[in-house]
C-alpha positions as semicolon CSV with decimal commas, in nm:
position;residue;x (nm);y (nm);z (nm)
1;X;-15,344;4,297;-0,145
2;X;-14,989;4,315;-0,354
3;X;-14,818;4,221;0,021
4;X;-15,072;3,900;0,035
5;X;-14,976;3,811;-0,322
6;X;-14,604;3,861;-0,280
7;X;-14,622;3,665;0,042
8;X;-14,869;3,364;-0,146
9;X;-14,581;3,370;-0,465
10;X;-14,290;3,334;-0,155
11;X;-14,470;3,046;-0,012
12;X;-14,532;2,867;-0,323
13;X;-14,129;2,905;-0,415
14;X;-14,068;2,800;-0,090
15;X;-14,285;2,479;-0,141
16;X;-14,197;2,395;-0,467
17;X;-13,802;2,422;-0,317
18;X;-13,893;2,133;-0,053
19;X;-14,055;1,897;-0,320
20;X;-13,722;1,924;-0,539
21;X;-13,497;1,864;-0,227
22;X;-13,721;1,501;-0,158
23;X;-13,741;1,495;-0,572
24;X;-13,323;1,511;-0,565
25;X;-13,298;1,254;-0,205
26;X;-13,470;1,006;-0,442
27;X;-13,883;1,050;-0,378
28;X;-14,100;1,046;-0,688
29;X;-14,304;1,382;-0,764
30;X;-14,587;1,213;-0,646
31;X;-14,434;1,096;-0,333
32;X;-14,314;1,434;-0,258
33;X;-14,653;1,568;-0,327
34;X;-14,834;1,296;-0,095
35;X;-14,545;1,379;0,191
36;X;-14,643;1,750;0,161
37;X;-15,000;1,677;0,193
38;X;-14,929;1,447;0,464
39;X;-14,725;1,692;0,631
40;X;-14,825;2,045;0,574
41;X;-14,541;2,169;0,802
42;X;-14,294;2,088;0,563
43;X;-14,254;2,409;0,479
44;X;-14,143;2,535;0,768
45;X;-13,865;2,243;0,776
46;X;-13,548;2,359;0,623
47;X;-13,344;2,155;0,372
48;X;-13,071;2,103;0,606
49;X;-13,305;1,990;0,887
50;X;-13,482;1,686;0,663
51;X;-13,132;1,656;0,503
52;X;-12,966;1,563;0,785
53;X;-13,241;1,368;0,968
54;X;-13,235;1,136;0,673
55;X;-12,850;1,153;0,600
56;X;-12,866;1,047;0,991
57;X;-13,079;0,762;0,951
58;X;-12,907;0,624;0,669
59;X;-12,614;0,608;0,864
60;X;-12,735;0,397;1,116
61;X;-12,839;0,160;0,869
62;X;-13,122;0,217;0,690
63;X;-13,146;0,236;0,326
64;X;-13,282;0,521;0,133
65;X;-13,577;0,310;-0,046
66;X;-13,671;0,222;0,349
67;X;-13,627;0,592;0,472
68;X;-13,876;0,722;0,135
69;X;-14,145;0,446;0,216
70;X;-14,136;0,546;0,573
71;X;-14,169;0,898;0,521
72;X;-14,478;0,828;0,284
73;X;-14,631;0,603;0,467
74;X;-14,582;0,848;0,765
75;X;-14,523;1,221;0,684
76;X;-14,452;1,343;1,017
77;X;-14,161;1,149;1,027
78;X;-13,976;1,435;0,819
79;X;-14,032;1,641;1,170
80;X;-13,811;1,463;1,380
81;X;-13,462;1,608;1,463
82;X;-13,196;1,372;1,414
83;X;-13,108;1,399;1,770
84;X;-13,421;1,277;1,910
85;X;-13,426;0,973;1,670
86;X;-13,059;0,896;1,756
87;X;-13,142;0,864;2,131
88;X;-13,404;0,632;2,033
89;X;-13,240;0,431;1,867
90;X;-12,900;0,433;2,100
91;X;-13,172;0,337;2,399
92;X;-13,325;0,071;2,253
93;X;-13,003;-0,104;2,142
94;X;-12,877;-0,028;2,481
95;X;-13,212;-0,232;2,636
96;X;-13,119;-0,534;2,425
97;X;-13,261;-0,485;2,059
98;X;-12,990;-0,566;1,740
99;X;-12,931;-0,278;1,501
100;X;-13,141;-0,542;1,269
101;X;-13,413;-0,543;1,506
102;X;-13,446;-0,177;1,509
103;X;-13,460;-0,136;1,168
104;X;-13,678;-0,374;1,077
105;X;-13,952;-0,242;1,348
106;X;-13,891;0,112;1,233
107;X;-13,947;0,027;0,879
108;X;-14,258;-0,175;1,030
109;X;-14,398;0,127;1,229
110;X;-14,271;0,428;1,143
111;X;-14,443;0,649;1,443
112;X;-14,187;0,414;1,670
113;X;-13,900;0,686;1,595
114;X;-14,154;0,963;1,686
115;X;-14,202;0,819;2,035
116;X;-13,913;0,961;2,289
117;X;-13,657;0,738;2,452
118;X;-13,815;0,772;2,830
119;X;-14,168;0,678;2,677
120;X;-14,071;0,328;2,562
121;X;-13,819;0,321;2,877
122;X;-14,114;0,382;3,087
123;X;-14,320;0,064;2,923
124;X;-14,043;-0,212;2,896
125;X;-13,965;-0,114;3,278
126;X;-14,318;-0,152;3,362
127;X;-14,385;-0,494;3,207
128;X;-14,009;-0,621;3,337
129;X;-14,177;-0,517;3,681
130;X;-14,494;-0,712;3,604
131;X;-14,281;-0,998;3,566
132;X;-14,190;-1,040;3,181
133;X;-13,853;-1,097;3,101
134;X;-13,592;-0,871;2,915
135;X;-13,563;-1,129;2,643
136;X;-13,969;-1,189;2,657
137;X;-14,039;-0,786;2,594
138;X;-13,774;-0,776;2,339
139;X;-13,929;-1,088;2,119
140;X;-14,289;-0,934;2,172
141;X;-14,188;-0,591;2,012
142;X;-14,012;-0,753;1,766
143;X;-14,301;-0,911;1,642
144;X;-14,546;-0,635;1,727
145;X;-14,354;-0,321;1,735
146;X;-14,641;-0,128;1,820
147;X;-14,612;-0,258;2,170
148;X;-14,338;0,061;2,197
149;X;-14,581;0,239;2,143
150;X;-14,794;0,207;2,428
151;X;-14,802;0,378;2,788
152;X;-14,753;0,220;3,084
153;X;-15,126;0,321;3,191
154;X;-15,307;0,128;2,931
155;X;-15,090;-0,204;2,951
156;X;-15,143;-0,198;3,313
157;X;-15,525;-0,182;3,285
158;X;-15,543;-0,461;3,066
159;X;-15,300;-0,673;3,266
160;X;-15,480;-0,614;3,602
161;X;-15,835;-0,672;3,429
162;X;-15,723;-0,985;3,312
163;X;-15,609;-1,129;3,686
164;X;-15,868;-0,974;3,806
165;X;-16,097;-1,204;3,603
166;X;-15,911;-1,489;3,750
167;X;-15,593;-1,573;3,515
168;X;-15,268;-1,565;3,724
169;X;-14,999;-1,344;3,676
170;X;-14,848;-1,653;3,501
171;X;-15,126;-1,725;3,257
172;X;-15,132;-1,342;3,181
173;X;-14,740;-1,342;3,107
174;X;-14,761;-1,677;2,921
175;X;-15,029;-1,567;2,687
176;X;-14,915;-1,203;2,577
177;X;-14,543;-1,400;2,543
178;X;-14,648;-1,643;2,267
179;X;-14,955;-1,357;2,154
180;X;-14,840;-1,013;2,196
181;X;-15,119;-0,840;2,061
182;X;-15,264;-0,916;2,381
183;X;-15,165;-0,599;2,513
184;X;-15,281;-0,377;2,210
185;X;-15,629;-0,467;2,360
186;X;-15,892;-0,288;2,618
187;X;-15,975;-0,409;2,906
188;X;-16,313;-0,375;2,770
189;X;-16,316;-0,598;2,463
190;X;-16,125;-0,857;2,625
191;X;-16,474;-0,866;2,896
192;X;-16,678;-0,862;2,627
193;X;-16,534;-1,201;2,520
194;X;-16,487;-1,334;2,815
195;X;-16,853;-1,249;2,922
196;X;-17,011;-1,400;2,654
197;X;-16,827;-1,694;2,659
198;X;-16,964;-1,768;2,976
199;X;-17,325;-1,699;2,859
200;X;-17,290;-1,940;2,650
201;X;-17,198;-2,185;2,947
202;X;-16,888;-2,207;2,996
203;X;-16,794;-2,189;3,330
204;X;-16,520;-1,929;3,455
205;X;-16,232;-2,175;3,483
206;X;-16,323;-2,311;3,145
207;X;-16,261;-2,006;2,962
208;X;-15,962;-1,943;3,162
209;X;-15,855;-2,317;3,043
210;X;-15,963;-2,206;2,667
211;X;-15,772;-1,859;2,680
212;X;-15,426;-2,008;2,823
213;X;-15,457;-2,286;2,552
214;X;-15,549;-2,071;2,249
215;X;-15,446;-1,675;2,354
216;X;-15,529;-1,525;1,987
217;X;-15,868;-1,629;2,111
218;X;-15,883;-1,286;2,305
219;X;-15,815;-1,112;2,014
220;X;-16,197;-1,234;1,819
221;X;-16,487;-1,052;1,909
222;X;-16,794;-1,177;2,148
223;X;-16,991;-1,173;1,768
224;X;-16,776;-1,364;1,599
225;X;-16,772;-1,658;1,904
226;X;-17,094;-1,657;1,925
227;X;-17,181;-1,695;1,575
228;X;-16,920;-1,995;1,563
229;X;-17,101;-2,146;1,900
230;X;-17,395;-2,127;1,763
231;X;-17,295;-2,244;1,381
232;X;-17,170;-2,560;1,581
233;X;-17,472;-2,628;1,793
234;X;-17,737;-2,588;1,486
235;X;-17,553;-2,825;1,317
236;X;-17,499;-3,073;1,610
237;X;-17,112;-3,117;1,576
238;X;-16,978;-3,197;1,897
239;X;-16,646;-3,114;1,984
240;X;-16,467;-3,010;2,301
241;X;-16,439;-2,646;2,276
242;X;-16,264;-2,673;2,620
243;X;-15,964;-2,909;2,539
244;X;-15,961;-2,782;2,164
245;X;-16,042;-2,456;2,117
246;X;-15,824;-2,407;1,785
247;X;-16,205;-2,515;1,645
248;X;-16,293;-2,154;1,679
249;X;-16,063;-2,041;1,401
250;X;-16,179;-2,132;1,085
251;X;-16,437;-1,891;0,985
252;X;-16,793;-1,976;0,994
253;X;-16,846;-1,877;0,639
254;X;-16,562;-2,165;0,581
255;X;-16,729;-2,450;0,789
256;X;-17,025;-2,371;0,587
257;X;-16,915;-2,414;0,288
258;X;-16,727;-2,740;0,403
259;X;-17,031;-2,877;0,557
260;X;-17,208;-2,857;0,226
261;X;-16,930;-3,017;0,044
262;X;-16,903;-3,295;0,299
263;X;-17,264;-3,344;0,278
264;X;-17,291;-3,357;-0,069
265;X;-17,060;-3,665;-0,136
266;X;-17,226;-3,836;0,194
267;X;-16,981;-3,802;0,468
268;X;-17,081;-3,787;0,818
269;X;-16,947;-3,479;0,949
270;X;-17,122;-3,523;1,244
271;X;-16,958;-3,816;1,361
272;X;-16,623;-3,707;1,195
273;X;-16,598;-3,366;1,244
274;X;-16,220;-3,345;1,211
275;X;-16,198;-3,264;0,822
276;X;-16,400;-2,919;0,888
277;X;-16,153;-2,739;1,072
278;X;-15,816;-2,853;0,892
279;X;-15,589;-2,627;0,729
280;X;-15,704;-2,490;0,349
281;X;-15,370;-2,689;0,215
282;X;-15,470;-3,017;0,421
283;X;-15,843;-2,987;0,328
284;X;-15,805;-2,947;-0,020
285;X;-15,635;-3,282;0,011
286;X;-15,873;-3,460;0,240
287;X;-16,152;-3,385;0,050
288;X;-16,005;-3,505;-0,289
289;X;-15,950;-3,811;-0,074
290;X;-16,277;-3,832;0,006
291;X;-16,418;-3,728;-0,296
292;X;-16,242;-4,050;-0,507
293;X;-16,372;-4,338;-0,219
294;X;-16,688;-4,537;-0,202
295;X;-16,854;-4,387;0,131
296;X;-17,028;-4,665;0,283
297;X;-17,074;-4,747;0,645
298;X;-16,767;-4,937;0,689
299;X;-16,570;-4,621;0,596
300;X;-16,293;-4,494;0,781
301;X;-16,231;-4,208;0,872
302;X;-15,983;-3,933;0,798
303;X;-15,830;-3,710;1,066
């Protein structure tokens, strides 16, 4: 029993010696207290190890105030050795990222300096062989950095799901260029969508037509469509879903209340449809517009 104490009273000296060395680097108490609880290794970590893994990373670039709200936001970060983060970093400004670049993903995502150098080599290799571009992949995890993130198994399912489906390898590379988040989805939930836009009856080369226009369109679920199909078709508002599908944005909740406004000071949404599906900034505006005329059935329309 007096060995299990003594060993307990160790441990908490040891603990409360790893708080003060984040306490002196420049975390708060409470920060050091949520990293601990975060990472519960910590205390097998020596000073020197987190020291110089930070010290490290600071050299490259980033500041401390980046390095502390990375290491709260993601514990396990305090783990890493700063060789395996430098060889990270070396390889993906080697592939074609800017020191800037890096930074700001890694301050982004954290976990992206957890994930090894022949991990993300193995993904941007893949894609490049699917047919992206060096300066495509690098403007895609840019904007989505968790992109690095992902194996080379799961980006291939989605890709070959999606040609499979009938988009060519064109389409597929156009749309996950301008929407990367694309690829963060399963080749399940993108069938869903796809699926039930066709029971709604759309033919195949429609929604093709609809996804290459509008690619974020992937990214909604086969509830949310079909809520906004249906919203459209109670209501009788006709408008080509096909040619336009940006119409699918606005929430359905927002159209609502927009068709209630419109209705109230007598204008025919029906036949102008346009003002419902506007930008909040621009519809504010319309509506006051609208609001201040005389409608009458010489009235002209806004759009």
């Amino acid at each position: 029993m007096y060995s299990t104490l003594k060993k307990e009273q160790e441990r908490d000296k040891k603990r409360g010696k790893r708080l003060e060395n984040l306490q002196e680097y420049g975390f708060t108490k409470d920060q050091a207290i949520k990293v601990k609880v975060g990472f519960p290794n910590l205390l097998g970590c020596t000073a020197e190890r987190t020291n110089g893994l930070l010290k490290n990373l600071q050299e490259y670039g980033f500041t401390k105030n980046q390095l502390i709200k990375m290491a709260v936001k993601l514990p396990n970060l305090l783990r890493c050795t700063a060789e395996r983060t430098n060889g990270l970093l070396k390889n993906l400004q080697e592939y074609g990222f800017t020191k800037n670049q890096v930074i700001k993903m890694a301050v982004k995502l954290p976990n992206l300096l957890s994930c090894t150098a022949e991990r993300t080599n193995g993904l941007l290799k893949n894609l490049q062989e699917y047919g992206f571009t060096k300066n495509q992949l690098i403007k895609m995890a840019a904007s989505l950095t968790s992109l690095l993130s992902y194996t080379a198994e799961r980006t291939n399912g989605l890709l070959k799901n999606l040609q499979k489906y009938g988009f060519t390898k064109n389409q597929v590379i156009k749309m996950a260029a301008v929407f990367p988040s694309l690829l963060s989805y399963t080749a399940e939930r993108t069938n869903g969508l796809l699926k039930n836009l066709q029971e709604y009856g759309f033919t195949k080369n429609q929604v093709i037509k609809m996804e290459v226009k509008l690619p974020s369109l992937l990214g909604y679920t086969a509830e949310r469509t079909g809520k906004h199909i249906e919203w459209l078709r109670h209501h009788k508002i006709e408008v080509d879903l096909v040619e336009k599908p940006f119409y699918l944005i606005t929430s359905v909740k927002t159209l609502e209340t927009r068709r209630k406004m419109l209705k109230r000071i007598g204008f025919d949404y029906t036949r102008y449809p346009n003002p419902l599906f506007c930008g909040k900034k621009r519809w504010q505006g319309i509506f006051d517009k609208l609001s201040s005329q005389t409608i009458s059935s010489s009235f002209k329309p806004i759009t």
